[in-house]
FIFI-532220 format. One record per residue (C-alpha): x, y, z; chain; residue number from 1; residue in one letter. Coordinates in steps of 0.1 Angstrom, whole numbers, plus 2048, in hexadecimal, padded with zeros to 3 digits. Last residue first. Layout:
// residues N
+-----+-----+-----+------+-----+------+
|   x |   y |   z | unit | pos | code |
+-----+-----+-----+------+-----+------+
|   X |   Y |   Z |    A | NUM |    A |
...
+-----+-----+-----+------+-----+------+
***
This chain:
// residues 320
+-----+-----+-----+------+-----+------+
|   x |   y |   z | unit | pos | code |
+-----+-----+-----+------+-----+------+
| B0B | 2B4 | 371 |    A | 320 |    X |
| AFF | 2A0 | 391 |    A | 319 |    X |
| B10 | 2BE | 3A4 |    A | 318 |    X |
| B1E | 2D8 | 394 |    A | 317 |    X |
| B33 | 2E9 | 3A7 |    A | 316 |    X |
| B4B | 306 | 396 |    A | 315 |    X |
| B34 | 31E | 3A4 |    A | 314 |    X |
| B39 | 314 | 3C5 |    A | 313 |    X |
| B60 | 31B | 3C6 |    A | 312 |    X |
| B73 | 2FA | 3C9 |    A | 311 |    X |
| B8E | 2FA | 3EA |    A | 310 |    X |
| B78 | 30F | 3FD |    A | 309 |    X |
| B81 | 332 | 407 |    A | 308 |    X |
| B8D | 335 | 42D |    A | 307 |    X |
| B81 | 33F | 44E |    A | 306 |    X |
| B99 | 335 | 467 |    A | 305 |    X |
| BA2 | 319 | 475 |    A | 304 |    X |
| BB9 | 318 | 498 |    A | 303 |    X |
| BCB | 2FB | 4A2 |    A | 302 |    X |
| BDA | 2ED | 4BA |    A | 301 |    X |
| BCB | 2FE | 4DC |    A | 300 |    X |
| BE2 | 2ED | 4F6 |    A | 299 |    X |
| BFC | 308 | 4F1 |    A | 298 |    X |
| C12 | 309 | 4CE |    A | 297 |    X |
| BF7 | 317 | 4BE |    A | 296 |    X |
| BF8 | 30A | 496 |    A | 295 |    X |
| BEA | 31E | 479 |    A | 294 |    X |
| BCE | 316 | 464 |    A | 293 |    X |
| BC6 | 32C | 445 |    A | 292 |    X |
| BBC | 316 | 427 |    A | 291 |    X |
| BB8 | 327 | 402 |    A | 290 |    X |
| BD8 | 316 | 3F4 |    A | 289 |    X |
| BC8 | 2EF | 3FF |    A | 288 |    X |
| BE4 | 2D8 | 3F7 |    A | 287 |    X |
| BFE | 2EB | 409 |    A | 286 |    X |
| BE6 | 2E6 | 42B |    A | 285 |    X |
| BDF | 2C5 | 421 |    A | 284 |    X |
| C08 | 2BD | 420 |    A | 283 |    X |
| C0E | 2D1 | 442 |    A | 282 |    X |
| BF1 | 2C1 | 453 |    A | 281 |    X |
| C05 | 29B | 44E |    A | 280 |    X |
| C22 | 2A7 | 45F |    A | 279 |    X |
| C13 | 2B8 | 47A |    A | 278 |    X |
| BFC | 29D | 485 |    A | 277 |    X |
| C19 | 286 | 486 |    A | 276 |    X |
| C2A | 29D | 4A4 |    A | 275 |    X |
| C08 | 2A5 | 4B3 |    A | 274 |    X |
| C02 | 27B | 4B2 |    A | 273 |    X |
| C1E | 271 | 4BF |    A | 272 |    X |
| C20 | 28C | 4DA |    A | 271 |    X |
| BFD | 282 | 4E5 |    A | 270 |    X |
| C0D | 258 | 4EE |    A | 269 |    X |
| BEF | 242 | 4E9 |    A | 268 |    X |
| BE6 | 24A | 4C6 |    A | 267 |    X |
| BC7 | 237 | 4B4 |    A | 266 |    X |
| BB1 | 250 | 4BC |    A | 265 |    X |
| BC6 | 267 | 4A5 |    A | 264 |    X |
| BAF | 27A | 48C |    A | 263 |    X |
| B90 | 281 | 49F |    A | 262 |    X |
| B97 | 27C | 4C1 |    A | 261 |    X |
| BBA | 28D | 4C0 |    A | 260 |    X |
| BB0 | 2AD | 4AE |    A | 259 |    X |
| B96 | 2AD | 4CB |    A | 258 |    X |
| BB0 | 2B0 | 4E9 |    A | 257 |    X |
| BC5 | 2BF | 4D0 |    A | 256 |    X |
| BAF | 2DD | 4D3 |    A | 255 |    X |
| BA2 | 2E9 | 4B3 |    A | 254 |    X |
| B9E | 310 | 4B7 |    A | 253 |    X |
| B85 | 324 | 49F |    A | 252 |    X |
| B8D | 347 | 48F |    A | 251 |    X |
| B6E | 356 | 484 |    A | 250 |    X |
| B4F | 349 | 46C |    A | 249 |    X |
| B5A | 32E | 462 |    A | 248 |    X |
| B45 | 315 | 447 |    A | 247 |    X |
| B65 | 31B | 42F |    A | 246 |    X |
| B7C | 309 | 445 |    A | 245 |    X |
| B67 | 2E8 | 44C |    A | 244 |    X |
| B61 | 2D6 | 431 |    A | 243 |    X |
| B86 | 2D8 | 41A |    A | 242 |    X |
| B96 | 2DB | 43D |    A | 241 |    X |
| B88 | 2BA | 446 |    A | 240 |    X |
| B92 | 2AB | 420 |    A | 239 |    X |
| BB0 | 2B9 | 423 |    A | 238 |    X |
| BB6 | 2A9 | 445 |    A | 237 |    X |
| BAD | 289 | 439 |    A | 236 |    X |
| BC0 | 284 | 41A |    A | 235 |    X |
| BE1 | 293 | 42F |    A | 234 |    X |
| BD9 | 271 | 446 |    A | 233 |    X |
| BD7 | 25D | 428 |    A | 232 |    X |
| BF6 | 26D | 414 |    A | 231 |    X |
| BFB | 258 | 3F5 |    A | 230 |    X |
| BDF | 26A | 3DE |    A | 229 |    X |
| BEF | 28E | 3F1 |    A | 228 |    X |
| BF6 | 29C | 3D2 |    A | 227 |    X |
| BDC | 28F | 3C0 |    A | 226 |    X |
| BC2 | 294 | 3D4 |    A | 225 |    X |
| BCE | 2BE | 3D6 |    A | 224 |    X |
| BCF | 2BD | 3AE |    A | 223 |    X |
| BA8 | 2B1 | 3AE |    A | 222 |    X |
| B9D | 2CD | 3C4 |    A | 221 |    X |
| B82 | 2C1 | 3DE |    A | 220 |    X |
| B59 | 2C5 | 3DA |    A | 219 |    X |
| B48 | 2B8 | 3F9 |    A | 218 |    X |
| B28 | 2A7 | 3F2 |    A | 217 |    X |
| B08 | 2A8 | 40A |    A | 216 |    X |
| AE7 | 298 | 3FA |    A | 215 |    X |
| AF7 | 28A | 3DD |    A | 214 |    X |
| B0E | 275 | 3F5 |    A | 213 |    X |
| AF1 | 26D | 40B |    A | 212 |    X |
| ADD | 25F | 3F1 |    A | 211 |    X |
| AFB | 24C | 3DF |    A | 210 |    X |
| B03 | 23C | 404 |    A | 209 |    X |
| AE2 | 231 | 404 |    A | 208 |    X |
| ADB | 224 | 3E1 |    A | 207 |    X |
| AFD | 213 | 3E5 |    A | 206 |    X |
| B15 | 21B | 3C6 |    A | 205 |    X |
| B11 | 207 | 3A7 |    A | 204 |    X |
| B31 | 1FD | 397 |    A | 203 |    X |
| B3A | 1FA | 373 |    A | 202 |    X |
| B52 | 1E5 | 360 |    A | 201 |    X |
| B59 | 1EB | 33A |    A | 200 |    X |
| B80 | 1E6 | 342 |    A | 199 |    X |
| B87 | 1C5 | 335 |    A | 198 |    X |
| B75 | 1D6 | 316 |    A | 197 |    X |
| B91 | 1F2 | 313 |    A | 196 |    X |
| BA9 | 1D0 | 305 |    A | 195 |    X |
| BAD | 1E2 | 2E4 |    A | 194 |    X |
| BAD | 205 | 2F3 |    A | 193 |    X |
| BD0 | 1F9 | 2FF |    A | 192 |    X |
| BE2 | 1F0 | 31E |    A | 191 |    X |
| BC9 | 1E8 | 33B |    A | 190 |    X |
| BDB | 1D3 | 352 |    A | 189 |    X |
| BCA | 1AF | 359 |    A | 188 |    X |
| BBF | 1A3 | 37E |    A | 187 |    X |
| B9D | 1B9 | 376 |    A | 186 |    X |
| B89 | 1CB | 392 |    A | 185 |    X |
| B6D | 1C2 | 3A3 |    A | 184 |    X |
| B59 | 1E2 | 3AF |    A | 183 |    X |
| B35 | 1D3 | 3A3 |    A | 182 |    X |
| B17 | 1D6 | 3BA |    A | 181 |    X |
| B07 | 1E9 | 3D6 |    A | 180 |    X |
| B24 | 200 | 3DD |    A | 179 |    X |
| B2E | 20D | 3FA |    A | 178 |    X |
| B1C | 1FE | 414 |    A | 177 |    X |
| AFA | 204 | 429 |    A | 176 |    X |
| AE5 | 1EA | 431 |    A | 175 |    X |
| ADB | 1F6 | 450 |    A | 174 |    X |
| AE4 | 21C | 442 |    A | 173 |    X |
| ABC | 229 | 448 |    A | 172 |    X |
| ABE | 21C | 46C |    A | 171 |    X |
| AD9 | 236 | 471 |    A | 170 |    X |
| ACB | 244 | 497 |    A | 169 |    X |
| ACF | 262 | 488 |    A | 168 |    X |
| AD3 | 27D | 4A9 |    A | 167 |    X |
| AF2 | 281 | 4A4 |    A | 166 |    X |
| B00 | 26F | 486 |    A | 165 |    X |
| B0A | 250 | 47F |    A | 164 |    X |
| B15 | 244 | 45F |    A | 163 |    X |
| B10 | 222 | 454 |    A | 162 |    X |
| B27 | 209 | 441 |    A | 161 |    X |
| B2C | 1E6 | 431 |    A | 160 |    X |
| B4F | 1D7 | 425 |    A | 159 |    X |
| B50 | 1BE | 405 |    A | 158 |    X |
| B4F | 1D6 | 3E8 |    A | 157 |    X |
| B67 | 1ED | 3FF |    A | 156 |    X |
| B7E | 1D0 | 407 |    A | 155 |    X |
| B7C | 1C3 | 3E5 |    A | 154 |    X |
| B89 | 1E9 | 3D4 |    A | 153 |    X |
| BA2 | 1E9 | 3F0 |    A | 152 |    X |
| BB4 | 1CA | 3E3 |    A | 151 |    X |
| BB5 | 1D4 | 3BE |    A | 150 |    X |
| BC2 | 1F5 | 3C6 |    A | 149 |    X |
| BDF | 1E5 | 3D7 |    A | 148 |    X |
| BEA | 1CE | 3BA |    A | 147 |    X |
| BE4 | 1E6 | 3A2 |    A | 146 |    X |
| BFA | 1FD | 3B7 |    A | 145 |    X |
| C13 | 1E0 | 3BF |    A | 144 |    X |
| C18 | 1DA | 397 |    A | 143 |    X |
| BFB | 1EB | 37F |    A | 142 |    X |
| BDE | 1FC | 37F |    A | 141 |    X |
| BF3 | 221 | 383 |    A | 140 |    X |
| BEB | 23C | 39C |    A | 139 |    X |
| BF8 | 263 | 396 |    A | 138 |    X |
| BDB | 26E | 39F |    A | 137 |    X |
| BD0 | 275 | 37C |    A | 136 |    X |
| BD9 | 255 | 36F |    A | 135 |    X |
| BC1 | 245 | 386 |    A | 134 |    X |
| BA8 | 25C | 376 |    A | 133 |    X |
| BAF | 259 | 355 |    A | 132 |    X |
| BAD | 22C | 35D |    A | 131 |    X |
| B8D | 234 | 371 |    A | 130 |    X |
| B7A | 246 | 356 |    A | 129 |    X |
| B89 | 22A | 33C |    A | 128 |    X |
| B77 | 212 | 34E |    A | 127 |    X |
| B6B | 210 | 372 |    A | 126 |    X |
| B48 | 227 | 366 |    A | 125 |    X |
| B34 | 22E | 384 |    A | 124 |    X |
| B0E | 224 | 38D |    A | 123 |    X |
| AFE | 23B | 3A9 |    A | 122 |    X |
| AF7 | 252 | 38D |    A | 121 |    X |
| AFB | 27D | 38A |    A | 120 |    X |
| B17 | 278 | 370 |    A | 119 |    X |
| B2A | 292 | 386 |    A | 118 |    X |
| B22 | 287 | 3A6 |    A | 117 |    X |
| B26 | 260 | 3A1 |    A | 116 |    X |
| B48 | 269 | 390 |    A | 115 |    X |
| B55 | 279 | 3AF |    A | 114 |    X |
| B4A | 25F | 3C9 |    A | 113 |    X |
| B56 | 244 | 3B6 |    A | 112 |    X |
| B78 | 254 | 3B0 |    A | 111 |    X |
| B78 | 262 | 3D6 |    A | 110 |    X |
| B73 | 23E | 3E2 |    A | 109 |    X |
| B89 | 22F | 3CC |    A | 108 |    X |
| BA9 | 24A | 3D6 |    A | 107 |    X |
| B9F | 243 | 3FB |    A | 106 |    X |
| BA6 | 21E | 3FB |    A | 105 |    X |
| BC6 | 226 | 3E9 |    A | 104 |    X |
| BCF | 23D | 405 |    A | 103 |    X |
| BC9 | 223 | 420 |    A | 102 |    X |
| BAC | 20C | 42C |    A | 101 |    X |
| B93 | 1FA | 420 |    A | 100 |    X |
| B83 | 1E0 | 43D |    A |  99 |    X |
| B92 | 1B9 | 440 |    A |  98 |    X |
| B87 | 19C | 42B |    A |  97 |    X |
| B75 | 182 | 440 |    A |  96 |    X |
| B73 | 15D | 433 |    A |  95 |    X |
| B59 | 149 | 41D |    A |  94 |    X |
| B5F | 124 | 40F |    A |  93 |    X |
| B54 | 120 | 3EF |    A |  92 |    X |
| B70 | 0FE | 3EE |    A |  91 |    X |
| B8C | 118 | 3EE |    A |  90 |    X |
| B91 | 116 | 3CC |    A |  89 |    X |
| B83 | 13B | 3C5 |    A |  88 |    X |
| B81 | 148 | 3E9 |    A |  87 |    X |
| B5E | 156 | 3F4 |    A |  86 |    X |
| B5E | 178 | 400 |    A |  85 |    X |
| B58 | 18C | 425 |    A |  84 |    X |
| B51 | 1AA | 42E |    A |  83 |    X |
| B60 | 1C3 | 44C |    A |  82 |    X |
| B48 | 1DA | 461 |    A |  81 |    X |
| B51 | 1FE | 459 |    A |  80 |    X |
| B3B | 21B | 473 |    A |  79 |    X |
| B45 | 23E | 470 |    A |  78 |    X |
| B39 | 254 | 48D |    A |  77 |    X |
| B2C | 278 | 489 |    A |  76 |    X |
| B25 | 295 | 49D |    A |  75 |    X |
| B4B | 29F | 49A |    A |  74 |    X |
| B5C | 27F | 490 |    A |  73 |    X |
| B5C | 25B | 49F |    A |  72 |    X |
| B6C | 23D | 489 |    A |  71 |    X |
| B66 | 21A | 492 |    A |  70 |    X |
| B72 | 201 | 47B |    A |  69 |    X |
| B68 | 1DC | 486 |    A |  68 |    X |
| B83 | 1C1 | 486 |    A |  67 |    X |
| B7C | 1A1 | 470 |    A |  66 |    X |
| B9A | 1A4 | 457 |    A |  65 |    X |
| BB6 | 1B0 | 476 |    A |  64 |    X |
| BBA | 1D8 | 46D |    A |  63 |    X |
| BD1 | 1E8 | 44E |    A |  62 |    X |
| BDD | 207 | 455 |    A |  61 |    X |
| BCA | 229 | 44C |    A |  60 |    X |
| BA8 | 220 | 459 |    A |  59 |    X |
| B91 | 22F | 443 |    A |  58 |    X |
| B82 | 254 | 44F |    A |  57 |    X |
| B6A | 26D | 463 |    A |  56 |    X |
| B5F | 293 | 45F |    A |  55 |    X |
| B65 | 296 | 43E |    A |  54 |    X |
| B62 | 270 | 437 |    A |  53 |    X |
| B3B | 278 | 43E |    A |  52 |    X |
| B36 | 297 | 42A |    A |  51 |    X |
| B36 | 282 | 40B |    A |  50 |    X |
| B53 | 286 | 3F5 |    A |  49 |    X |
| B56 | 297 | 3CE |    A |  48 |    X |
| B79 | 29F | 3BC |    A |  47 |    X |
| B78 | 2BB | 3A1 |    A |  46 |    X |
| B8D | 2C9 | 384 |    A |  45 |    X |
| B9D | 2E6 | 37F |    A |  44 |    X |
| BB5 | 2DE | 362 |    A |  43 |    X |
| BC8 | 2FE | 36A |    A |  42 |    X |
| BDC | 2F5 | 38A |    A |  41 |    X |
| BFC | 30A | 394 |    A |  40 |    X |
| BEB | 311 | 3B9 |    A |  39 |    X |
| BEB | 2EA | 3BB |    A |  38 |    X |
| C0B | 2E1 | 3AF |    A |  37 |    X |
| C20 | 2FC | 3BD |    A |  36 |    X |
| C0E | 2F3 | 3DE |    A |  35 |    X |
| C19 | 2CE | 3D9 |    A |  34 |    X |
| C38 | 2D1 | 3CF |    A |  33 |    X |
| C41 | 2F1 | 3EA |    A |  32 |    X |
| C33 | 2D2 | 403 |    A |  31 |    X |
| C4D | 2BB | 3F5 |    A |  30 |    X |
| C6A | 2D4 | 3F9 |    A |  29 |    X |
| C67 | 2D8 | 41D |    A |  28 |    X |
| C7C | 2B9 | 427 |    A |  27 |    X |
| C94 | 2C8 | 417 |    A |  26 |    X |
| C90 | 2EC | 42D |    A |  25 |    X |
| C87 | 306 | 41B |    A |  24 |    X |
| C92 | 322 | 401 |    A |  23 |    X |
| CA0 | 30E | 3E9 |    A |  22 |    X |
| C7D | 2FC | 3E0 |    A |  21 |    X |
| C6A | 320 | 3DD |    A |  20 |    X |
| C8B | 32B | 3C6 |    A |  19 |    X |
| C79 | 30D | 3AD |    A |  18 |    X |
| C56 | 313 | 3B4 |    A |  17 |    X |
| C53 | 338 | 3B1 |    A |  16 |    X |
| C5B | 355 | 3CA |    A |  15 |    X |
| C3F | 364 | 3D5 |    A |  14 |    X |
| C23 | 34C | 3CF |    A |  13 |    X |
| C39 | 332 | 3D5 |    A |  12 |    X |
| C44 | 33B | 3FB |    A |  11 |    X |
| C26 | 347 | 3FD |    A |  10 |    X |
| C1C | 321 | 3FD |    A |   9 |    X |
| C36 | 315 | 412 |    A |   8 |    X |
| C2D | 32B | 433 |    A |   7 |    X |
| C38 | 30D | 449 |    A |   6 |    X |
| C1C | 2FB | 43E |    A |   5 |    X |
| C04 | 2FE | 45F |    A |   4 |    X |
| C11 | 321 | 462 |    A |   3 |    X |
| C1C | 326 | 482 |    A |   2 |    X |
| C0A | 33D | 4A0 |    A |   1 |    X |
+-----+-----+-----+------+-----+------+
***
């Protein structure tokens, strides 16, 4: 059995960050970052996600603009179907823009998620609230960032959704998206609280998605979305881990067989996918100090076993 993050986090609890960094391998050094980050975390603070995208996710490239997202989970299936807008100048003319995708589409989705929970609304604040919190993750409004954010925000206004689940036949997400309205962002960089009206924006989450969210959130560690806010795969596997670790009640085995449905259907070499797998595990892993999973190097994969969550209950307050 291995360590899914090379044993980097007692690593820094034993030894610090700095003699943590000397002690490994260089392209180690990010993942004694990240833990050293983490585990060195006063602030505290909370990220929310709907048990859905635990168990099933964005694309994380960029697909043709009027292809269909499929995305089948444990007991669960993810369903995107792309939008469309109309083009300023165009002559009104409509045209498909393609389904979210990425990291940044993640970071907006875990934002709106987040704040919906703790103001206990389906209507979030893209003001200030969303300037702090952009500037949390270590994500800026301006340059390609901007530009990028910008471009995933219309694709998730525009996109619609449903969630299958066993047994649910997901009538009740028909019209399921997102949001129901709102979610256009500003062309013009915030730079002072004299220009904070450009700002005043709010979107209104889908009365759906909202239900379900508040129904079954996932609390996540703030720190750990931050230092993996450019790691898409490594978003996902946290966010798995962050769900399904502390429901264990004994040491479970994820076959790769499995490993590979869920999180590489897109692979058609296995090797690629182990080999990938591995490196974006080892970032979630170091993200998440509680987390015990360890690789088998036999057909197994991975064995989970009972862990704390990421967020201890008490610290949940949901709606508050």
């Amino acid at each position: 059995m291995t360590e899914a993050d090379g044993g980097v986090r007692k690593l820094v609890l034993v030894h610090g960050r700095e003699k943590a960094r000397a002690m490994v391998e260089p392209e180690q050094k990010r993942l004694v970052d990240i833990a050293a980050e983490v585990m060195g975390d006063e602030a505290g603070k909370i990220g929310i996600t709907y048990t859905g995208f635990c168990l099933t996710a964005l694309p994380h490239k960029k697909l043709a603009d009027g292809q269909l997202w499929e995305k089948k989970g444990h007991r669960v299936m993810l369903v995107v179907e792309p939008g469309t807008i109309r083009m300023a100048g165009g002559g009104g003319k409509s045209h498909h823009i393609g389904v979210p995708y990425g990291a940044r589409a993640r970071m907006i989705l875990l934002y709106l998620q987040t704040e919906a929970i703790r103001r206990g609304s389906r209507e979030v604040e893209l003001g200030r609230s969303m300037r702090d919190w952009l500037g949390r993750m270590g994500l800026s409004w301006g340059g390609e960032t901007g530009k990028a954010l910008r471009e995933q925000a219309t694709r998730i206004s525009a996109c619609s959704l449903k969630f299958y689940w066993d047994g649910d036949n997901a009538e009740g997400w028909t019209k399921g998206g997102f949001v129901r309205s709102g979610l256009r962002f500003h062309d013009r960089l915030v730079t002072d609280d004299r220009q904070a009206d450009l700002w005043e924006d709010r979107v209104v989450l889908d009365e759906v998605f909202w239900d379900a969210l508040r129904q079954h959130p996932v609390p996540l560690r703030e720190a750990a979305l931050r230092e993996l806010a450019d790691r898409s795969a490594s978003l996902d596997l946290y966010i798995w881990l962050a769900y399904r670790l502390h429901t264990l009640k004994k040491p479970t085995p994820v076959r790769w067989a499995a490993l590979k449905e869920q999180f590489g259907s897109h692979y058609t070499v296995g090797r690629n996918f182990r080999r990938d797998f591995r490196l974006a595990l080892a970032p979630a892993v170091a993200a998440y100090p509680e987390a015990r999973v360890e690789y088998d190097e036999g057909d197994a994969g991975l064995v989970l076993y009972p862990s704390r969550p990421p967020v201890a209950p008490r610290l949940v307050a949901v709606g508050g």
